[in-house]
C-alpha positions, 0 to 999 in steps of 0.5 A: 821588232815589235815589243811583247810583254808578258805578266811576271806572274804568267812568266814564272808559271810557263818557266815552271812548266817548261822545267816540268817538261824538261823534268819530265823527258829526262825521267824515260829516254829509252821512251821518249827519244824514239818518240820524239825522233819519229815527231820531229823525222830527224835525229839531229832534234833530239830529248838533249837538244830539246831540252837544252831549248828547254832549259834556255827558255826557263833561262830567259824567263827568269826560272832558273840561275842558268846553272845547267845551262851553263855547265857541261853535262 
């Protein structure tokens, strides 16, 4: 697999934004989930799975402690 680096300063940017989104979908479900079901076509994808992605990504970028991904909601 090819090697891809990313700057740290681009890497804490996109795990800001990626919080901001997650953020974000959490503050309408009632919304935001039909919209997302009618995107995606599937209800298996839904606001908890993405922003469950969400918050992995965050994770792995280095922009959280792994604290809501890690505990039980």
């Amino acid at each position: 697999m090819p090697v891809t680096s990313l700057d740290t300063t681009d890497a804490i940017e996109l795990a800001e934004l990626l919080q901001f989104i997650s953020d974000w979908l959490a503050t309408d479900p009632a919304r935001l989930a039909p919209s997302l079901q009618a995107y995606v076509g599937h209800p298996a994808y839904d606001l908890d799975a993405l922003r469950a992605d969400l918050e992995r990504f965050t994770f792995l970028l280095g922009g959280s402690d792994g604290e809501d991904l890690f505990s039980q909601r």
